[in-house]
N, C-alpha and C positions, 0 to 999 in steps of 0.2 A: 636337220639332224637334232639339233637342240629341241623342236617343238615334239619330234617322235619321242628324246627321251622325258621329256614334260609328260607328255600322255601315256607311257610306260609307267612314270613315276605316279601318278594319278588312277591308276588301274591297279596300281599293288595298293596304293594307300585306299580304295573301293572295297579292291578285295579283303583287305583287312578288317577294314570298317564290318564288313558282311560276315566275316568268318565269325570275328569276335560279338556281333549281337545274334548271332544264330547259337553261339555257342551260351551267353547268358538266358537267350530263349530255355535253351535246353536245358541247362541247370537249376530253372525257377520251376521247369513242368517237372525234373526229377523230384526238387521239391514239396511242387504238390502231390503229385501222385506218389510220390514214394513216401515222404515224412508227414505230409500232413494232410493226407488224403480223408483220412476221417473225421478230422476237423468242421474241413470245406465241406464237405459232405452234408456235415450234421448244418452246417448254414445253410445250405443250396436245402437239404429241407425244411428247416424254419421258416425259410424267404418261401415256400410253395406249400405252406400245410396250415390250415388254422382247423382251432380243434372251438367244439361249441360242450357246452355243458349238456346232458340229459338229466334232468331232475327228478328224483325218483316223488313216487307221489306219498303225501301222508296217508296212514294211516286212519281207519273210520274209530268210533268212539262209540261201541252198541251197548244194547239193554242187555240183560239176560236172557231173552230171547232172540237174540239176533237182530232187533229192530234201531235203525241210525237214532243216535244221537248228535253226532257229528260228523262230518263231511268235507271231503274236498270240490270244490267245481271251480270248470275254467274261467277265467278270467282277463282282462285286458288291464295292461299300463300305458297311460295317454304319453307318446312323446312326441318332440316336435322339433324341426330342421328349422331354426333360426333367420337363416342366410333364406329362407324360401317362405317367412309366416309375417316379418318385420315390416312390409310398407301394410299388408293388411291384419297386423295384431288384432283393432279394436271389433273388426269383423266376425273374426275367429272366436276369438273370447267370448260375444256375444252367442252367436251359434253354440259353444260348451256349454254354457251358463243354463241355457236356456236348457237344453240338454239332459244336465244333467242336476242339476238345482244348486241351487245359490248355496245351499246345507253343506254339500259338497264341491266345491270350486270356485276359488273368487275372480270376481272378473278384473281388478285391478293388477290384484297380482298374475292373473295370467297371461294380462296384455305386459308386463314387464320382462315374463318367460318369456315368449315369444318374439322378444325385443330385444335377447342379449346377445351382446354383440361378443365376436371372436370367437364362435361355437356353430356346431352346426349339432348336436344332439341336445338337449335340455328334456327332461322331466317335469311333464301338466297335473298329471294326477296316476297313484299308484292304484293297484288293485282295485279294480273296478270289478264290478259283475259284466257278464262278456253281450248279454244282451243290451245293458244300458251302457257299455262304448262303442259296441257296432252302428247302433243310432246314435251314435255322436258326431259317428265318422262317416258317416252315410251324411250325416247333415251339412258338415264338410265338405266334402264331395258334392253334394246338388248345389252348394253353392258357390260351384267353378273353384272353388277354394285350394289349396294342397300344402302339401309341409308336415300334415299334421299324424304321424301314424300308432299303430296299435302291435304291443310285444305282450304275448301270451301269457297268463301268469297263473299259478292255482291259488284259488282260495279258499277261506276256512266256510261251513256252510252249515249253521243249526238249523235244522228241519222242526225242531220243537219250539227253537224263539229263545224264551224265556226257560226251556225245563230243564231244572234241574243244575241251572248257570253254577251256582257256586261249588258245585262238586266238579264238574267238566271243566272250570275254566273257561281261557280264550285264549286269544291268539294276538301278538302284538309284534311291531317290529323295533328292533332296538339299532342302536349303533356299534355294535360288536359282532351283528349278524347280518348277511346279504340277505335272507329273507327271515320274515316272523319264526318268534317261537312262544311257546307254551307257557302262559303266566296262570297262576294259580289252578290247583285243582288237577283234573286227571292228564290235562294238556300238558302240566310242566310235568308232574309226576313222572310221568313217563314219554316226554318229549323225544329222548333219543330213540325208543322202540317205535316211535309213532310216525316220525321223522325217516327213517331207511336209510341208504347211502345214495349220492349223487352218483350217474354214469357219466361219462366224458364219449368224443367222437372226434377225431383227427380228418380231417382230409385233408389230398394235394387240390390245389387249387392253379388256378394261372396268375397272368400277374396283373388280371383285372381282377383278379378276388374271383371268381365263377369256380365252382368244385368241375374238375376233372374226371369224365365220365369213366368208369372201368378201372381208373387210376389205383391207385394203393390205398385205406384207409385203416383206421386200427380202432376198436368201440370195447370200449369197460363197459360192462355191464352196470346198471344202476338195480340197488336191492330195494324194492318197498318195502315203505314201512306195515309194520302189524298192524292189525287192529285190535283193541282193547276191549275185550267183550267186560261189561260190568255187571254187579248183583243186582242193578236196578233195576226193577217192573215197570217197563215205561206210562202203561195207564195207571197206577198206582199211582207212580209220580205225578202223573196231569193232577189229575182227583188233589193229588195231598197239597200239590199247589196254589191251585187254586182254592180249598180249603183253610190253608193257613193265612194266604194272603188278605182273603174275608174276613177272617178272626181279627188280624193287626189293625187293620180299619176301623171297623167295628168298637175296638177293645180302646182305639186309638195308642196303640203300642208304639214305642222304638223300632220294635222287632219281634221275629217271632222264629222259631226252629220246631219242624216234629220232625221226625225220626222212628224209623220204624226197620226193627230187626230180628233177623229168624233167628230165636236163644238158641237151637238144637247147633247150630252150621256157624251162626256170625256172620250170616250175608245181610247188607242193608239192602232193606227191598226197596227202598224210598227215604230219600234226605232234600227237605224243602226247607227256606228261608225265605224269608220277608222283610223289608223290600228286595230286591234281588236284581238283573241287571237283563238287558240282551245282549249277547258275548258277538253280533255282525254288528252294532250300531253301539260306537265308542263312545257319545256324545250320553249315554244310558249309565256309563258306569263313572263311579266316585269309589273313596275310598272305605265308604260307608255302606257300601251295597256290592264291592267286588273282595269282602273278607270272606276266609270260608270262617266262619262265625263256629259251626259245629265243631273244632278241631282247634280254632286259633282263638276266640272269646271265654275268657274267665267270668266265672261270678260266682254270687255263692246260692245256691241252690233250693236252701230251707228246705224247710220238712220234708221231701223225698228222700232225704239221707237217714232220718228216722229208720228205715226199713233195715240200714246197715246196721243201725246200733241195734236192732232187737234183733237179728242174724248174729251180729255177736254175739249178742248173752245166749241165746240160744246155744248156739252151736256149745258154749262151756256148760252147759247143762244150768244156768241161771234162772231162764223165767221159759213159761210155758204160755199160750196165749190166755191162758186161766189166770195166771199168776195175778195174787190180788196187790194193786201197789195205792197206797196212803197219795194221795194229791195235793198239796199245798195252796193256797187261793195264790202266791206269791213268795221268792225267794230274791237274794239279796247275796250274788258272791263278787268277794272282791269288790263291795259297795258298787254294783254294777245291781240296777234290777231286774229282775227278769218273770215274764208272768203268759200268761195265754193269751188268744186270741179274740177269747170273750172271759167275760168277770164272773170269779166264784169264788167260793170259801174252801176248806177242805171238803175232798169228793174222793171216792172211791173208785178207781179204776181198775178193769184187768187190762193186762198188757194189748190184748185186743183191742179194749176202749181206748187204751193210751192214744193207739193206731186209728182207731178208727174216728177220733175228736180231734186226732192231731194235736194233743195235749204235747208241749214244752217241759212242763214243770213235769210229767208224769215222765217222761223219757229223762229228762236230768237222774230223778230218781233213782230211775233201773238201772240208768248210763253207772250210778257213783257205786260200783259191783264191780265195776273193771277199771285199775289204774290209768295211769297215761302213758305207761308204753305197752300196757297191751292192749288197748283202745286204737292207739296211734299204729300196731301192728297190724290189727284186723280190717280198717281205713286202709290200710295201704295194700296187705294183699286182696280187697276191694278192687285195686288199681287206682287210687287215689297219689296225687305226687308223681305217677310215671306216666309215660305215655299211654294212650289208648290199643296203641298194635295196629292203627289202622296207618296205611302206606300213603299218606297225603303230606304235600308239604306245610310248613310252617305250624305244627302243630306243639301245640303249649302243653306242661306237662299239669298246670292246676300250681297251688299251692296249697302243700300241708305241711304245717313248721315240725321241724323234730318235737318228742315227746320232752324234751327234756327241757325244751322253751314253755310250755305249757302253763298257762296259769290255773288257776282255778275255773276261772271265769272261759277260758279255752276249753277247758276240759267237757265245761258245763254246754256252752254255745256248737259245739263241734256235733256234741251228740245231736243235736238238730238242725245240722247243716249252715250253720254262720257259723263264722270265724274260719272258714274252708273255701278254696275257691276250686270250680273243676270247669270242665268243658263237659258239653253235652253227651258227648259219645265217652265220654266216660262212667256217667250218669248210667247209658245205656247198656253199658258194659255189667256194670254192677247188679242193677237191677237185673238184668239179665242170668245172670249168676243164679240169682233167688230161682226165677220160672226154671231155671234149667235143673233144677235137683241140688242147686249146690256148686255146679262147675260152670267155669267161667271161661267162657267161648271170647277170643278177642275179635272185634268186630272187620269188616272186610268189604269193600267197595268194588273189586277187581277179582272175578273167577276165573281167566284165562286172556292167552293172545292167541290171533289167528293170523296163519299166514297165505301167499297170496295162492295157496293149492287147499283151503281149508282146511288145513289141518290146523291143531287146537291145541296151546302146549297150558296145561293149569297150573297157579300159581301154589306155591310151596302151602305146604297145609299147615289149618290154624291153628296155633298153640290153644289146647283147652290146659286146666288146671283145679282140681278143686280149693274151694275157699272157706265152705263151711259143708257138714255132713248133709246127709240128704231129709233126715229127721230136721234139723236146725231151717232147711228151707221151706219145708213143708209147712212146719208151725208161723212160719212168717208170710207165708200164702196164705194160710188160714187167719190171720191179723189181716194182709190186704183185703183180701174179701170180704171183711167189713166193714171197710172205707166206703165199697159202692152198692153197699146196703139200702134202705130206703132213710133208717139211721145213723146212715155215716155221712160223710163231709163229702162225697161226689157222687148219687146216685144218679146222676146226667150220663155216667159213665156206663151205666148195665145198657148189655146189646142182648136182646129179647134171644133166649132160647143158647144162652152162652153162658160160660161161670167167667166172671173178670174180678181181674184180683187187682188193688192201683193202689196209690199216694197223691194226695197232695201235694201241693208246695208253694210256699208264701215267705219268701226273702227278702230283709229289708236292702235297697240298691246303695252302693257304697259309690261318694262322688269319687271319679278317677284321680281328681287335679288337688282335696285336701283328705283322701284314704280317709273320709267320717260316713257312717251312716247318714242319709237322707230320708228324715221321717216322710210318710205322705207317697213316696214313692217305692215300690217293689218289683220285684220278677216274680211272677207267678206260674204255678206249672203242675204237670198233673202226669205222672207213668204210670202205667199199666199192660198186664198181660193177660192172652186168652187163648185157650181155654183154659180157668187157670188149674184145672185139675191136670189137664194133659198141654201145658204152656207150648207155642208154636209162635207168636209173636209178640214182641216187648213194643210200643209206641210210646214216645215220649213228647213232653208238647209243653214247648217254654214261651211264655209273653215278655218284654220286658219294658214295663213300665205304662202298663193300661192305669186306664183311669183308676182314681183315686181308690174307691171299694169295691175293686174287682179281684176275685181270687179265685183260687186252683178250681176248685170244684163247681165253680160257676162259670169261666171264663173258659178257661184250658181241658178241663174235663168234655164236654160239648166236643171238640174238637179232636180228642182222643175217639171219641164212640164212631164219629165217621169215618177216621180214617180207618181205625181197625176195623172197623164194620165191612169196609172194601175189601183190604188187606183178608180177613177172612173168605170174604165170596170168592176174591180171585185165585186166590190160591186152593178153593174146596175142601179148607178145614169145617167137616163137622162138629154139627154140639156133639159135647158128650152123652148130651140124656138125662145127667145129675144134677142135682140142686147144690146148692153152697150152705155148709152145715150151719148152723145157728150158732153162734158165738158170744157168751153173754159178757158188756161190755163192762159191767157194773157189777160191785158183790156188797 
């Protein structure tokens, strides 16, 4: 009796036990499925979904006609499993080396990759070209080897090398970005439009990681990036390149910039610098060779700024290229002295001869007819002291001190281009102005983007503006055109069966580190337009710091005639048929 109610007693305390963990059962699944069902949910798909990025591709970088300047192509990232490369590193390493060249991959440091311990992914070498890692990995492989693999990558691809680097830019990668971005030039300019947006990709997967065939997936679209179509004429640019680079050698120069732009529109058809860089091979560029120079280099200019001061007086109905002005052998302001480029007594010049001798003392002259703020006004709607309008980064506005700093000896230097600093494309701006009639086109790198259905969206239109009337420019085309007389200071510049109207220039170079002139040493340079009856291109063409007695019209002029020489063929500017009128220099 007592063992039966034992076993009665032990059957209810069973059932008990059962009742009450069936009923906790039930309570923890109302739980999930009632309260926190979309919680769990949202876990149970984390734990079964991995998503991969889709990278949308950059954007290309073309000419004006359509032709690459820059490029995307695929690529490989060398990586390598640790736990699988570590008894045979020195193997491996040698096989890359060899590979891929010492230039690019060290072999110490990659037998230490290959060696770190508590990892099973490590990073050999980033962005490769996808032909010179597939023969890496191939070489790998034939030699029984493994561990070592290849992740896709795009990279950046100049089809031209060297053309045209300092305007384009390149491509770098920083520690703020998973992949490169656009340093200098049209690359950073316009990085974000070039760049697109990333797409993403989710899948369910199992829970060996293998994607789930038919399964649920969910894909963002990735947007490419534009492409950048530019003003630039790509065989123009070759030509101008190689053209200036010859001159800096030759010249034995610093450096060198031409520039060449349509005055009608403001498109640069070609911007070359010397020495210059290759934007695939990093080991090419310094800090000296990857500035854009035309946009972010100051200096002061000398006598091509001459053309503004007689555009001034012009335009106020002061001098005419007749106008006869008194020349001094030498003048003395502000016990500062100041004299020509060669030795004479009092001479006789018209305002033409001023221009076309490149007289100092004869331009001071004309220059003391206009005060210092309206001098210092007509310099500035030049576009002197502001920026040039062109869309590049890091661009310097020049320096031109208010009229009210001014000394004498400023007022005196200014009118010939010392005691002013500018950049190039400001230079070309100005000048520009003149061949245009008077109006002043702001210059422009970038005529549109294209997107990935070819359509073409253009960039906002260029501000023009006049500066001086169309009389005032005409009479100072008529002063250029006799600079490249057989009597003037650059007839290296006449291109047979063409009217070309130019300047000089001959600046003494200011040391950066005690702001004094440096005798012995200058920038030399030479602008000019053609035809200069019916002006269609301005080329401008800076040395800086050729040998000792090299100048404008000997040096940089030479330099002007070819490239505009091209610049006309290519683009099928006829002559006009005209002669260039006889302007007498002397009365």
């Amino acid at each position: 009796m007592k063992r039966q109610r034992l076993t009665r007693s032990r059957l209810r305390i069973s059932l008990v036990l059962v009742v009450t963990l069936f009923c906790l059962f039930g309570v923890r699944l109302f739980w999930i499925q009632g309260l926190d069902a979309q919680a769990y949910a949202a876990m149970a798909r984390q734990a079964g979904t991995q998503t991969t990025t889709i990278p949308a591709p950059r954007g290309d970088i073309l000419d004006r006609n359509g032709e690459v300047i820059a490029t995307s192509v695929d690529g490989l990232t060398l990586t390598a499993d640790p736990t699988m490369t570590a008894d045979k590193a020195p193997k491996i390493a040698r096989i890359l080396v060899t590979s891929l060249g010492e230039d690019r991959i060290d072999y110490f440091e990659t037998i230490e990759k290959l060696r770190t311990p508590k990892t099973q992914y490590v990073v050999l070498e980033k962005n490769l070209p996808a032909a010179k890692a597939d023969k890496a990995l191939k070489a790998v492989r034939k030699a029984g080897l493994t561990g070592v693999f290849g992740e896709s990558v795009t990279l950046r691809s100049y089809p031209g090398g060297k053309l045209a680097a300092n305007l384009v830019g390149y491509m770098s990668q920083t520690k703020e970005s998973d992949k490169p971005v656009g340093v200098q030039g049209i690359e950073r300019q316009y990085d974000d439009l070039l760049t697109g947006k990333d797409g993403s990709a989710t899948y369910e997967v199992s829970p060996s990681g293998q994607r789930i065939p038919m399964a649920d997936s969910t894909v963002v679209e990735m947007e490419p990036g534009q492409d950048v179509k530019t003003t630039i004429d790509r065989d123009l640019q070759w030509y101008a390149d190689q053209r200036l680079a010859d001159a800096v050698r030759s010249s034995s120069s610093d450096w060198g910039l031409a520039i060449t732009m349509d005055v009608r529109t403001g498109q640069v058809v070609q911007l070359s610098q010397a020495p210059t860089f290759d934007p695939e091979t990093p080991s090419t560029r310094n800090d000296g060779n990857t500035v854009s120079r035309f946009v972010q280099t100051v200096y002061e200019p000398g006598s091509v700024l001459k053309t503004v001061t007689m555009a001034a007086l012009a335009d106020q109905g002061k001098i005419t290229p007749e106008t006869q002005i008194k020349v001094p052998g030498s003048m003395t302001i502000d016990k500062y002295p100041i004299g020509d480029y060669w030795k004479h007594g009092t001479i006789n010049l018209t305002a033409a001869g001023v221009i076309a001798k490149s007289s100092n003392l004869g331009t001071i002259v004309a220059a003391q007819q206009m005060n210092n703020q309206t001098m210092h006004d007509y310099f500035r709607k030049f576009g002197f002291g502001v920026g040039s309008g062109v869309e590049l980064p890091g661009e310097s506005k020049g320096i031109l001190k208010p009229a009210a700093e001014w000394t004498k000896a400023n007022h005196a230097t200014i009118s010939f281009g010392q005691g002013i600093s500018v950049t190039a494309l400001q230079v070309v701006r100005a000048v520009g102005a003149i061949a245009n009639g008077g109006v002043m086109v702001d210059p422009s790198v970038v005529s549109g983007y294209v997107d990935q259905e070819g359509a073409t969206t253009k960039t906002r239109e260029t501000p023009t503006r006049r500066v001086v009337s169309k009389k005032a420019a005409a009479q100072v085309t008529r002063m250029m055109e006799a600079v490249t007389a057989d009597d003037g200071t650059a007839p290296a510049a006449q291109i047979p069966g063409y009217r070309v109207a130019g300047k000089t220039g001959t600046a003494w170079r200011v040391n950066p580190v005690t702001g004094r002139y440096v005798r012995g040493q200058n920038t030399v340079s030479f602008i000019g337009f053609a035809p200069a009856d019916e002006p269609r291109f301005v080329t401008y063409v800076v040395l800086d710091k050729p040998f000792s007695n090299a100048g404008g019209g000997s040096t940089a002029a030479p330099v002007f005639h070819d490239i505009m020489s091209m610049a006309l063929e290519r683009f099928g500017v006829t002559p006009t048929g005209s002669k260039s009128p006889k302007v007498e220099q002397e009365w």
